[in-house]
Gaussian input, Z-matrix of N, CA and C with variables (Angstrom, degrees):
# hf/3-21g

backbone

0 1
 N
 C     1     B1
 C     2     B2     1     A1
 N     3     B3     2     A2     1     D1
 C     4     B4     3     A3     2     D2
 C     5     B5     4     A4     3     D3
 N     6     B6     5     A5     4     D4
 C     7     B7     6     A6     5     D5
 C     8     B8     7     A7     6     D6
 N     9     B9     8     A8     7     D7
 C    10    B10     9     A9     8     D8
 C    11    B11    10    A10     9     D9
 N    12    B12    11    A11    10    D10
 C    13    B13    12    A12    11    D11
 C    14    B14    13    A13    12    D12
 N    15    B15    14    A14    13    D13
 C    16    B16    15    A15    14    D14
 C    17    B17    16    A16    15    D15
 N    18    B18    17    A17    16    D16
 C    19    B19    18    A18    17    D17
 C    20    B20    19    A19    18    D18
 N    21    B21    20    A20    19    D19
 C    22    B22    21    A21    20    D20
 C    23    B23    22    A22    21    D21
 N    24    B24    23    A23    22    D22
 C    25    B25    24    A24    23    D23
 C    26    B26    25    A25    24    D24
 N    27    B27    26    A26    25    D25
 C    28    B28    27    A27    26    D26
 C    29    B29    28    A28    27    D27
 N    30    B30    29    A29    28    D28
 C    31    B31    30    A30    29    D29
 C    32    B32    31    A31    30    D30
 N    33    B33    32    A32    31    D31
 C    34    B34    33    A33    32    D32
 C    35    B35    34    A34    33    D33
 N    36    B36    35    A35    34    D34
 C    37    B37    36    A36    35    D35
 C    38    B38    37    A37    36    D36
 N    39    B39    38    A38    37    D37
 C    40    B40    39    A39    38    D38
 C    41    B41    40    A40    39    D39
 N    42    B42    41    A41    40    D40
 C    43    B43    42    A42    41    D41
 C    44    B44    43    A43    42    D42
 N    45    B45    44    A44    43    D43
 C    46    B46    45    A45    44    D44
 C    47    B47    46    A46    45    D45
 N    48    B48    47    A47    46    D46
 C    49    B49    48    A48    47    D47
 C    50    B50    49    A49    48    D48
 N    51    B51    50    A50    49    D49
 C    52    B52    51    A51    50    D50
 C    53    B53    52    A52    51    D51
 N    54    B54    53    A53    52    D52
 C    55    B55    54    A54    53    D53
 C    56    B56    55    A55    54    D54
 N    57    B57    56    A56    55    D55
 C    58    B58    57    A57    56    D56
 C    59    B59    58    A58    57    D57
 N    60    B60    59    A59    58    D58
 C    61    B61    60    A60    59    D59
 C    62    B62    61    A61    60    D60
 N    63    B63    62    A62    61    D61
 C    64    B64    63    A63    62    D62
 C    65    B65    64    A64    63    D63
 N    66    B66    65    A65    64    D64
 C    67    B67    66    A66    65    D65
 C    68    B68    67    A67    66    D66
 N    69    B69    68    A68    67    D67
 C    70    B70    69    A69    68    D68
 C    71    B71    70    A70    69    D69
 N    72    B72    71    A71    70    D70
 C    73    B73    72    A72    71    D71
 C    74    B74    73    A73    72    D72
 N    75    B75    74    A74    73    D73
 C    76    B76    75    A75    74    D74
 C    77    B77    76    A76    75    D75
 N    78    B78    77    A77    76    D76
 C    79    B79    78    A78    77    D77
 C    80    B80    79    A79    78    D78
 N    81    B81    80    A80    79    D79
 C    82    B82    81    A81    80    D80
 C    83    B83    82    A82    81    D81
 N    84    B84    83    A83    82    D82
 C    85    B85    84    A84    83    D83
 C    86    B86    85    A85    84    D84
 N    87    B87    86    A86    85    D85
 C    88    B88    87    A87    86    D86
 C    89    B89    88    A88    87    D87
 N    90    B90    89    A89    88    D88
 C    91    B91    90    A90    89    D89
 C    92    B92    91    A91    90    D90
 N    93    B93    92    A92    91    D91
 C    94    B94    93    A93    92    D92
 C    95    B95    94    A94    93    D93
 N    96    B96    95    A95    94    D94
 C    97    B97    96    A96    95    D95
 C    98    B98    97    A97    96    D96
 N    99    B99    98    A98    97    D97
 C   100   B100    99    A99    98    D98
 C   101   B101   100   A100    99    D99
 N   102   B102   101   A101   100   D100
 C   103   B103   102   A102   101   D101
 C   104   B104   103   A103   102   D102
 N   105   B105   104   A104   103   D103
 C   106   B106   105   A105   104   D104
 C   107   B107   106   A106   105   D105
 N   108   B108   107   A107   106   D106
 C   109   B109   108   A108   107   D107
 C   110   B110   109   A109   108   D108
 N   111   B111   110   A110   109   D109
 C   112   B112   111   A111   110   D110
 C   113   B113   112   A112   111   D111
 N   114   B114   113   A113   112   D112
 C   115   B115   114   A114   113   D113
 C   116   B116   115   A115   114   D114
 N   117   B117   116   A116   115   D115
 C   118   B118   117   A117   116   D116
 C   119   B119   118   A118   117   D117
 N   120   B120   119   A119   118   D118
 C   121   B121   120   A120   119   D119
 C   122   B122   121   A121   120   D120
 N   123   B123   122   A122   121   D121
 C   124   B124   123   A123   122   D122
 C   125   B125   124   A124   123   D123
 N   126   B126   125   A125   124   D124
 C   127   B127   126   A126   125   D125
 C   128   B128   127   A127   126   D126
 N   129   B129   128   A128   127   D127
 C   130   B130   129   A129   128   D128
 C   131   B131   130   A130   129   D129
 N   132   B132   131   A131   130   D130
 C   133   B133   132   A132   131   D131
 C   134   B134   133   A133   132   D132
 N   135   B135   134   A134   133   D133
 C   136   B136   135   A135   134   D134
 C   137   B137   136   A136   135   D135
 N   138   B138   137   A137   136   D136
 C   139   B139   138   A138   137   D137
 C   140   B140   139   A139   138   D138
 N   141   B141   140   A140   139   D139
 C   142   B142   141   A141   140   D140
 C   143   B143   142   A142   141   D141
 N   144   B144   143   A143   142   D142
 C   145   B145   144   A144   143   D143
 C   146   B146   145   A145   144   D144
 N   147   B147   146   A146   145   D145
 C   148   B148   147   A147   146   D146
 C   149   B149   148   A148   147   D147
 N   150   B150   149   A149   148   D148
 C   151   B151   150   A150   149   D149
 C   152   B152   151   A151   150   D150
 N   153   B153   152   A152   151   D151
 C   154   B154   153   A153   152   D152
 C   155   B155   154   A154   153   D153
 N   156   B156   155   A155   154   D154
 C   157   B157   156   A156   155   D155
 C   158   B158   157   A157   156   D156
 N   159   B159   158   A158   157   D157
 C   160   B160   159   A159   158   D158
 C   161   B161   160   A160   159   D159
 N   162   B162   161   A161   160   D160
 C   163   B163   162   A162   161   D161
 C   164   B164   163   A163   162   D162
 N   165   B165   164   A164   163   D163
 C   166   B166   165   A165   164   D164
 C   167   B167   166   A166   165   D165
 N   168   B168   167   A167   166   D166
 C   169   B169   168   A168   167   D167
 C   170   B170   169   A169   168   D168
 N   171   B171   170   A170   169   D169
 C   172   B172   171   A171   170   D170
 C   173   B173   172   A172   171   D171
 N   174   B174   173   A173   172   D172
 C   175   B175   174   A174   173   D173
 C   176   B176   175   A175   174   D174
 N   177   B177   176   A176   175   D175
 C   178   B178   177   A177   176   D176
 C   179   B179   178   A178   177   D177
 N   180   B180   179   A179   178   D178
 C   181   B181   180   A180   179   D179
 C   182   B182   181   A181   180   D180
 N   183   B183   182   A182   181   D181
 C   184   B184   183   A183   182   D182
 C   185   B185   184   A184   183   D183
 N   186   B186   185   A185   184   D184
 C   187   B187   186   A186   185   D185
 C   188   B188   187   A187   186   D186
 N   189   B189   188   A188   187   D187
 C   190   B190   189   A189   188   D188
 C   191   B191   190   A190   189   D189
 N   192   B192   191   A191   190   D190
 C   193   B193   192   A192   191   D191
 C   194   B194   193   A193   192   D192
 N   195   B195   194   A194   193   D193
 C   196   B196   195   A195   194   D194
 C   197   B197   196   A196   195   D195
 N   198   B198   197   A197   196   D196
 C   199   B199   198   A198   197   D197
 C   200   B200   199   A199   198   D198
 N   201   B201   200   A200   199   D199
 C   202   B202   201   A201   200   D200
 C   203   B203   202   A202   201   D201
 N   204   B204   203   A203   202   D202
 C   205   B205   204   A204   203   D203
 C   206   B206   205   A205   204   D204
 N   207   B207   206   A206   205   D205
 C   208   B208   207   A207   206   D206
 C   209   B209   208   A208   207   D207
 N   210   B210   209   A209   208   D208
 C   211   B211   210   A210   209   D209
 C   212   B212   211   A211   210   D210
 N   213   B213   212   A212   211   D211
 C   214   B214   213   A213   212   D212
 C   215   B215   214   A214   213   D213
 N   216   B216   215   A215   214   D214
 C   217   B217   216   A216   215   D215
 C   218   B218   217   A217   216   D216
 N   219   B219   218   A218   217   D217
 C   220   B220   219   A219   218   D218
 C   221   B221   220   A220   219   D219
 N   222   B222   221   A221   220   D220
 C   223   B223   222   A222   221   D221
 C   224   B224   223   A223   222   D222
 N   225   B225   224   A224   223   D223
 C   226   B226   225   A225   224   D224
 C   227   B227   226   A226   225   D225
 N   228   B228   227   A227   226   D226
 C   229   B229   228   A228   227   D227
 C   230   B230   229   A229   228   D228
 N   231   B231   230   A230   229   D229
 C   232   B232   231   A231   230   D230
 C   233   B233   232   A232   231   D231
 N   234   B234   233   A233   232   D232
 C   235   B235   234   A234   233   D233
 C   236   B236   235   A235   234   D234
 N   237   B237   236   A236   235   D235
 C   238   B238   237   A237   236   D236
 C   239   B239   238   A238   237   D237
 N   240   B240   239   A239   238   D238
 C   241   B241   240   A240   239   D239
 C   242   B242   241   A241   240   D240
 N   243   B243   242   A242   241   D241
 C   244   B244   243   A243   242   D242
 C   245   B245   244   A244   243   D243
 N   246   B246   245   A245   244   D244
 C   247   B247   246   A246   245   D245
 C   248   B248   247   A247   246   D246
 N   249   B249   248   A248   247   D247
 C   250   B250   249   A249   248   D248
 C   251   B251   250   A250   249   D249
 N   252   B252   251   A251   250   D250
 C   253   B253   252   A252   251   D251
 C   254   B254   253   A253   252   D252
 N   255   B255   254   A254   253   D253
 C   256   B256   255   A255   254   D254
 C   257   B257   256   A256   255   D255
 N   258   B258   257   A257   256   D256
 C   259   B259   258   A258   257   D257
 C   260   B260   259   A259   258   D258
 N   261   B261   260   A260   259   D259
 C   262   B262   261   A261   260   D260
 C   263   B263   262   A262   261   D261
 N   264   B264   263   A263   262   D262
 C   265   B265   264   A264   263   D263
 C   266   B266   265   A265   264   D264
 N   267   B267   266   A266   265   D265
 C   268   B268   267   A267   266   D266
 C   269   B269   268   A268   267   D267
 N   270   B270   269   A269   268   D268
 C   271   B271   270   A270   269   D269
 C   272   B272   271   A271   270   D270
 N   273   B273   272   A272   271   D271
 C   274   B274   273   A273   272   D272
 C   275   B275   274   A274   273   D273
 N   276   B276   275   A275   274   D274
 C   277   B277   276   A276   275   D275
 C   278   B278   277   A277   276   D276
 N   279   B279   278   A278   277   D277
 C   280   B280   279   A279   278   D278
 C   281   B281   280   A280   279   D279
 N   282   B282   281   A281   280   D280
 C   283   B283   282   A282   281   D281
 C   284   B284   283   A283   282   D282
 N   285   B285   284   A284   283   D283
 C   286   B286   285   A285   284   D284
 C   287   B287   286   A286   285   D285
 N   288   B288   287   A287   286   D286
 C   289   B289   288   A288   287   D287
 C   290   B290   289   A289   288   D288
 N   291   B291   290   A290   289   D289
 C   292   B292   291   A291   290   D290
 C   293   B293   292   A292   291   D291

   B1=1.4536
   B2=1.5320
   B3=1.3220
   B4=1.1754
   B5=1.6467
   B6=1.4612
   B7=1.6769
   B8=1.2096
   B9=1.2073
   B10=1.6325
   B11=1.6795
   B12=1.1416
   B13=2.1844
   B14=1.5215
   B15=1.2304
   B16=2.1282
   B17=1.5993
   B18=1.2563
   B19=1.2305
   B20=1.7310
   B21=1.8425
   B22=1.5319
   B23=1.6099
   B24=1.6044
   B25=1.1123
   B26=2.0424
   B27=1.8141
   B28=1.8737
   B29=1.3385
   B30=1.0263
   B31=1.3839
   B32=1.2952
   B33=1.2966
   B34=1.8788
   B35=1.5654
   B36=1.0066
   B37=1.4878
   B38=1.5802
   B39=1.7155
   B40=1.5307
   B41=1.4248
   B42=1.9976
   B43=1.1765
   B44=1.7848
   B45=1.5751
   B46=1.4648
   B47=2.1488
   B48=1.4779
   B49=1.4971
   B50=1.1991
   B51=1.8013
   B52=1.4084
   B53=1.5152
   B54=1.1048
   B55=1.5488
   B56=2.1178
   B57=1.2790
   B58=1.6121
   B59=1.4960
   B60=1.3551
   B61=1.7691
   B62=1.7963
   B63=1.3851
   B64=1.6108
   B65=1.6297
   B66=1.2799
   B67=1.5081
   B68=1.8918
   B69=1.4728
   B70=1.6830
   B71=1.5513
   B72=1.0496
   B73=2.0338
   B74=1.3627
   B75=1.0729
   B76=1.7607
   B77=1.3477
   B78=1.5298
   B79=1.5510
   B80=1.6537
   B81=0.9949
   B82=1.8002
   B83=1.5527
   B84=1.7145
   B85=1.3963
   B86=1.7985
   B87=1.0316
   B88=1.5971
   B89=1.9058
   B90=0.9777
   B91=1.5217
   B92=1.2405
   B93=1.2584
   B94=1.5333
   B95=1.7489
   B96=1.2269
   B97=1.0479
   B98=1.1368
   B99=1.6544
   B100=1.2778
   B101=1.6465
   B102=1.4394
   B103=1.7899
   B104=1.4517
   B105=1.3922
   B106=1.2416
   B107=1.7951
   B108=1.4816
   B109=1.3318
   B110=1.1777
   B111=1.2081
   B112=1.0576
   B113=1.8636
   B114=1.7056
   B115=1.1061
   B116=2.0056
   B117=1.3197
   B118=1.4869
   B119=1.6454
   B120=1.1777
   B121=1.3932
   B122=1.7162
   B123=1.5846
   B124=1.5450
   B125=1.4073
   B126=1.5267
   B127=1.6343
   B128=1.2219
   B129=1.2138
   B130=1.5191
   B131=2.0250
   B132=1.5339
   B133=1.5171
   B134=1.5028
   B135=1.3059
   B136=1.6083
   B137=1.4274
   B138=1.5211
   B139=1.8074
   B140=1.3303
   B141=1.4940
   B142=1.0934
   B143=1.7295
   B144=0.9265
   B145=1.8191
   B146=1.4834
   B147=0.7466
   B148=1.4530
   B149=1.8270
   B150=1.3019
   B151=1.5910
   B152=1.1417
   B153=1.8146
   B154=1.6103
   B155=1.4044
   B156=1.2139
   B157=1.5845
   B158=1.7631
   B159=1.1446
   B160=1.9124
   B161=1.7719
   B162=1.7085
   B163=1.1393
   B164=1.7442
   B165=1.4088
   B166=1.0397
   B167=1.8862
   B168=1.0092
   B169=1.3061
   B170=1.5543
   B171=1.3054
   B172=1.4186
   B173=1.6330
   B174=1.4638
   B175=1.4988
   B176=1.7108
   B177=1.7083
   B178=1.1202
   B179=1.4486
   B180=1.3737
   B181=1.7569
   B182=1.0435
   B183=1.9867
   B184=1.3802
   B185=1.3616
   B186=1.5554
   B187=1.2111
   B188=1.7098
   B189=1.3314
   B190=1.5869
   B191=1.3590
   B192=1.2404
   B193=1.6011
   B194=1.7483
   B195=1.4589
   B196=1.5159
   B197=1.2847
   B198=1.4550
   B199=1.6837
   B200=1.3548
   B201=1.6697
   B202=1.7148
   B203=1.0405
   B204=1.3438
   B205=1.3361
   B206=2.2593
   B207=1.5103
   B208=1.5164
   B209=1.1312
   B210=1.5513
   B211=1.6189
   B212=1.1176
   B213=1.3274
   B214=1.8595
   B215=1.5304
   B216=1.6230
   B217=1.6284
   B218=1.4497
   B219=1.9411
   B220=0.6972
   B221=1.4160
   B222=1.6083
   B223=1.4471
   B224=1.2475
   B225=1.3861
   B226=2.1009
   B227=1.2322
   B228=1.2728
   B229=1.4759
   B230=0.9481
   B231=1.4802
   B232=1.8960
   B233=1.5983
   B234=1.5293
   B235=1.1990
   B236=1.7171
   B237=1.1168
   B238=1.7648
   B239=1.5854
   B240=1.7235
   B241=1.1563
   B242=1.8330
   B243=1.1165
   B244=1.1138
   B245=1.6449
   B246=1.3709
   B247=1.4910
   B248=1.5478
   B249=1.5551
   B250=1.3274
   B251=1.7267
   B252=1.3876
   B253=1.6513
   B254=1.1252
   B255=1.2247
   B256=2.2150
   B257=1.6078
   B258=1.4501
   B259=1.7602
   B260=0.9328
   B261=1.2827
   B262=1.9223
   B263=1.4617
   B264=1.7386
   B265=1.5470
   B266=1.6741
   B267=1.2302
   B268=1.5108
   B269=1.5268
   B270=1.4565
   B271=1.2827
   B272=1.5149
   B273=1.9172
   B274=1.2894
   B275=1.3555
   B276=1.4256
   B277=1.8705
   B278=1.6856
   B279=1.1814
   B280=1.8932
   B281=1.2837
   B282=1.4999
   B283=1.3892
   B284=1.5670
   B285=1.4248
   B286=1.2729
   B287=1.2674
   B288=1.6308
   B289=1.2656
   B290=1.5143
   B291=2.0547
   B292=1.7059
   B293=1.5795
   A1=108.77
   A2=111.37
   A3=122.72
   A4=120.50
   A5=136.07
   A6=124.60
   A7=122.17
   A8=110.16
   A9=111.53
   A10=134.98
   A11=88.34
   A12=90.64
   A13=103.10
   A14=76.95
   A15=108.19
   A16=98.39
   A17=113.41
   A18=107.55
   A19=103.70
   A20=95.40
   A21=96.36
   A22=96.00
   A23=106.67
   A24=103.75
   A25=91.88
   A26=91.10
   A27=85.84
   A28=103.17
   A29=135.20
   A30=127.41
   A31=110.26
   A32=131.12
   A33=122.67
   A34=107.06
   A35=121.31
   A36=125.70
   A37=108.62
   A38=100.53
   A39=108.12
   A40=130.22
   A41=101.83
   A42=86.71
   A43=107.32
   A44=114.09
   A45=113.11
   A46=83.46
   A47=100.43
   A48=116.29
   A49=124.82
   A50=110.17
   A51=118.28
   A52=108.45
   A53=130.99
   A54=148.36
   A55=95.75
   A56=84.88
   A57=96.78
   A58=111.19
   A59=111.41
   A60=126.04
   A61=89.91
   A62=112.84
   A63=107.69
   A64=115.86
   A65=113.30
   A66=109.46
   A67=104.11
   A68=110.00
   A69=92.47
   A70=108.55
   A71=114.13
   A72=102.43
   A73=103.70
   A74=124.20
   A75=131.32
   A76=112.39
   A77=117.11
   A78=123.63
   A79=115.61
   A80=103.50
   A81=115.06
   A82=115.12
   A83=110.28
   A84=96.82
   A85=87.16
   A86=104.08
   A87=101.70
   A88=120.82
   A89=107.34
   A90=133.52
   A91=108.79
   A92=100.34
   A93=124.13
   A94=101.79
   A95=122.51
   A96=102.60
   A97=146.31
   A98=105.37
   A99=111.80
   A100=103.95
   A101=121.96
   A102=107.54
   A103=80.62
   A104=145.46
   A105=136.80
   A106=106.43
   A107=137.51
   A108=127.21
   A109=113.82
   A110=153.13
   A111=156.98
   A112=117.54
   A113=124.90
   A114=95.72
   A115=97.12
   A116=91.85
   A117=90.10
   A118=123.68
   A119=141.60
   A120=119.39
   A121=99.47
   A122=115.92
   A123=116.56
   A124=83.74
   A125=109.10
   A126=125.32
   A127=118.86
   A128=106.50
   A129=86.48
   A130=95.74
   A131=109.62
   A132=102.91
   A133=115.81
   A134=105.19
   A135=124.50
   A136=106.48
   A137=111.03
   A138=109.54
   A139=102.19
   A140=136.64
   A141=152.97
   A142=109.43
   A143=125.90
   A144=130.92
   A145=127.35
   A146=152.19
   A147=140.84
   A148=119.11
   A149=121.49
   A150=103.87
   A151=111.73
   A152=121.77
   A153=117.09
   A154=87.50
   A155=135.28
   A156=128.97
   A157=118.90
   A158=92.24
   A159=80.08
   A160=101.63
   A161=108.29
   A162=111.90
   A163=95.49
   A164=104.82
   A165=133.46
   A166=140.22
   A167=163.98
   A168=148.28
   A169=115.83
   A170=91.01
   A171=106.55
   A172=101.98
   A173=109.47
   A174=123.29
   A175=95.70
   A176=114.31
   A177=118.60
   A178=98.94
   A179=120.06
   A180=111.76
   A181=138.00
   A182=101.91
   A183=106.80
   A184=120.26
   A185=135.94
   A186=106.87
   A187=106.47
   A188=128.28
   A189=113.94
   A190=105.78
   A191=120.26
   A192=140.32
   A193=92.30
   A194=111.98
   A195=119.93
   A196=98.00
   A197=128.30
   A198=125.70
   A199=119.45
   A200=121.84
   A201=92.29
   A202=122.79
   A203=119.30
   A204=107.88
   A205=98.24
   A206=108.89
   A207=107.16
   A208=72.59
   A209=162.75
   A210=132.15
   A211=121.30
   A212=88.77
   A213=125.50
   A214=117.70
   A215=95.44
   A216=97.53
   A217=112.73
   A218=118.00
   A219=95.29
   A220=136.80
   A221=103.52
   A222=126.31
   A223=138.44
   A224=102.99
   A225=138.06
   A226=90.38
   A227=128.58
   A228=124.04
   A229=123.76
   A230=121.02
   A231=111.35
   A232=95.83
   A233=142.63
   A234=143.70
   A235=100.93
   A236=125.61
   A237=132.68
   A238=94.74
   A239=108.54
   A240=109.98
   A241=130.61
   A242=119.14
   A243=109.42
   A244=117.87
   A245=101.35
   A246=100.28
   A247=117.52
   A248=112.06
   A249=113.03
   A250=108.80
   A251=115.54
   A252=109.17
   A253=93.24
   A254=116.11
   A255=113.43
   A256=75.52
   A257=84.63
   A258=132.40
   A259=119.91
   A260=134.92
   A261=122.56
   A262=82.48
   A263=107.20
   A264=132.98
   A265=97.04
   A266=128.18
   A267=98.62
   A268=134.49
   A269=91.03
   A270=121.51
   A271=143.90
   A272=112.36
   A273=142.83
   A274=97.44
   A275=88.26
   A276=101.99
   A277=107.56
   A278=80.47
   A279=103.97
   A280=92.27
   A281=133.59
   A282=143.52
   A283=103.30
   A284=121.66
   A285=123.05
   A286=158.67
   A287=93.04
   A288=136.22
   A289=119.42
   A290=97.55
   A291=96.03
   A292=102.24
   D1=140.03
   D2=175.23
   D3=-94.01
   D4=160.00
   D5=146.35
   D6=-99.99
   D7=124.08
   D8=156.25
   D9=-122.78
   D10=147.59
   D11=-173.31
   D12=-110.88
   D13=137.99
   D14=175.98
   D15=-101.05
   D16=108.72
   D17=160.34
   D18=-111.93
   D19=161.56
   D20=-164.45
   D21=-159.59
   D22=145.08
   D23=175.60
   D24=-127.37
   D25=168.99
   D26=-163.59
   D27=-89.07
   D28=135.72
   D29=163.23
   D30=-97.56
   D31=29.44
   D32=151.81
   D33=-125.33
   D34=-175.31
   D35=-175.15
   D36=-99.75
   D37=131.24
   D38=-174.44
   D39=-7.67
   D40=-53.74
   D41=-155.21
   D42=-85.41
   D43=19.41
   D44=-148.43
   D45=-103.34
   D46=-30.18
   D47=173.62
   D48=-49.57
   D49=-43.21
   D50=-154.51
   D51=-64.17
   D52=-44.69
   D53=169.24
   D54=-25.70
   D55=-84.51
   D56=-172.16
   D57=-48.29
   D58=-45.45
   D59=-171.65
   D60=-48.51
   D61=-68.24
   D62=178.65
   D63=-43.04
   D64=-50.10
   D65=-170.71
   D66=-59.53
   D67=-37.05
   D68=177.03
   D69=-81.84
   D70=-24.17
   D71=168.41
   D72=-46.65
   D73=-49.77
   D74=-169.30
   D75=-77.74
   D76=-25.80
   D77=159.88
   D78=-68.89
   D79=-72.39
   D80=162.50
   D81=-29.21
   D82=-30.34
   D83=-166.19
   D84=-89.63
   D85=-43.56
   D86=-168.31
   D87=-61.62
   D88=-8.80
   D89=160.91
   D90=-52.46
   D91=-72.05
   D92=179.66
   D93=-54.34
   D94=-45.33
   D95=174.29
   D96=-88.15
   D97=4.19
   D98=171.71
   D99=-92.69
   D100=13.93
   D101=163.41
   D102=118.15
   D103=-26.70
   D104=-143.27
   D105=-72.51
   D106=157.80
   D107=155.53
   D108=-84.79
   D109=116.28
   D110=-169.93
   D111=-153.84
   D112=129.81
   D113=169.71
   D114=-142.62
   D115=164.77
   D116=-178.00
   D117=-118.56
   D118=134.41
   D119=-166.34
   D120=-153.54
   D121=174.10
   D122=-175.99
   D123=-101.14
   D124=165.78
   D125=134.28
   D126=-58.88
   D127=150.81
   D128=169.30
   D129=-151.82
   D130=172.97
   D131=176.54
   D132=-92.84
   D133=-167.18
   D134=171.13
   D135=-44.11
   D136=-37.97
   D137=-170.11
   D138=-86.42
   D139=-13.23
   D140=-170.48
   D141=91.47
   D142=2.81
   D143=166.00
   D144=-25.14
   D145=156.90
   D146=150.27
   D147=-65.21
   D148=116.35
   D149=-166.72
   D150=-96.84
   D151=12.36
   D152=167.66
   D153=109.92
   D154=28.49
   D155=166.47
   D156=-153.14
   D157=163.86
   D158=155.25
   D159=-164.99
   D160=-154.52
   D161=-165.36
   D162=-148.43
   D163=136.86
   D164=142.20
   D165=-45.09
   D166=-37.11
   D167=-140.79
   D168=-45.66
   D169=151.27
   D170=-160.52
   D171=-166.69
   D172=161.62
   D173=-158.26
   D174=-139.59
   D175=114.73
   D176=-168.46
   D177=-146.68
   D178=161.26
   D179=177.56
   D180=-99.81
   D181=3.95
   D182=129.09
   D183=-160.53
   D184=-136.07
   D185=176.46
   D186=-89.88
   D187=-18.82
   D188=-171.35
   D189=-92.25
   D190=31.62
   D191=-175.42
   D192=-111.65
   D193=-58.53
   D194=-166.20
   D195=-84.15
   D196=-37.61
   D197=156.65
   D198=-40.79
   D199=-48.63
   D200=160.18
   D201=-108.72
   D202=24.97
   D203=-179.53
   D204=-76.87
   D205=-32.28
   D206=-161.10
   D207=-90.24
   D208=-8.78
   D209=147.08
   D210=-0.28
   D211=-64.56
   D212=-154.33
   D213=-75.22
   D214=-14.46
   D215=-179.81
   D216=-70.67
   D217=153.12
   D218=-171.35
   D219=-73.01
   D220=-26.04
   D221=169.34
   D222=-38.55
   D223=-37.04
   D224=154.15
   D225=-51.21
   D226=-83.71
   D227=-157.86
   D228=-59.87
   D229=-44.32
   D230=178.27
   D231=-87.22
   D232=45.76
   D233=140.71
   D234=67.45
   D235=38.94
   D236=-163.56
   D237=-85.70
   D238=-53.82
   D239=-168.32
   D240=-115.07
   D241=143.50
   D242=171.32
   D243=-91.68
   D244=137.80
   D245=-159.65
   D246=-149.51
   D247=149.55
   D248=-170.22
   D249=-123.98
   D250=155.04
   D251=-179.14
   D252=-110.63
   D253=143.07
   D254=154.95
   D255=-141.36
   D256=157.98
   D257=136.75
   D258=-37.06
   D259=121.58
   D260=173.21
   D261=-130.10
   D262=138.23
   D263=-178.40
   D264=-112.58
   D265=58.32
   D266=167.63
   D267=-75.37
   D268=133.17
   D269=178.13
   D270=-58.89
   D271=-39.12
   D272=172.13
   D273=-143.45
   D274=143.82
   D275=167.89
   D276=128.79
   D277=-169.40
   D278=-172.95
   D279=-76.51
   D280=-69.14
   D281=-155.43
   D282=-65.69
   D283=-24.21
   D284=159.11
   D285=-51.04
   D286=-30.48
   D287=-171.84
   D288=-131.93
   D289=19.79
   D290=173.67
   D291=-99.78

C-alpha cells in the first residue's frame, strides 16, 4: 500500500460548502469503517483559522486506486473544491514505519 494526499482549496463560499463538507465527514467516516486508513483535516493559518482548504491522506495500492477513490468524495462531486492528488513517499516517522 501506498499514501496519498488530496489537497484542495473551496471554490464556493463557506456557507454554500457546509451541506457537502458534512456529506464527506460521513464518507470519511465510513472509510474508516470499512478497515480503510484514511484521514481528513482543514488548513488552517498562523492564528490557527481555517484558510478555505484542507487535506486529504489516505492509503491506497496505488495511485489510480486513490484517483478514484477521491472521485467519490463528496466535495469532488458537487464541484466545491479544487483539488490535486500526489504520491507521498514518507521517509521518517510513525506513518513510515506503520
Amino acid at each position: 500500500m501506498a499514501w496519498f494526499i488530496k489537497t484542495e482549496t473551496f471554490r464556493l463560499p463557506h456557507e454554500a460548502v457546509i451541506p457537502h463538507l458534512q456529506e464527506h465527514r460521513r464518507w470519511v467516516e465510513s472509510l474508516r469503517l470499512e478497515g480503510r486508513r484514511v484521514s481528513s483535516g482543514y488548513l488552517v493559518d498562523d492564528q490557527g483559522r481555517p484558510g478555505g482548504g484542507g487535506m486529504l491522506l489516505l492509503e491506497a495500492p496505488d495511485h489510480d486506486a486513490a484517483l478514484s477513490l477521491v472521485q467519490q468524495d463528496p466535495m469532488v462531486i458537487a464541484g466545491c473544491v479544487d483539488w490535486q492528488l500526489q504520491g507521498w513517499r514518507p521517509a521518517v516517522g510513525d506513518l513510515a514505519v506503520s
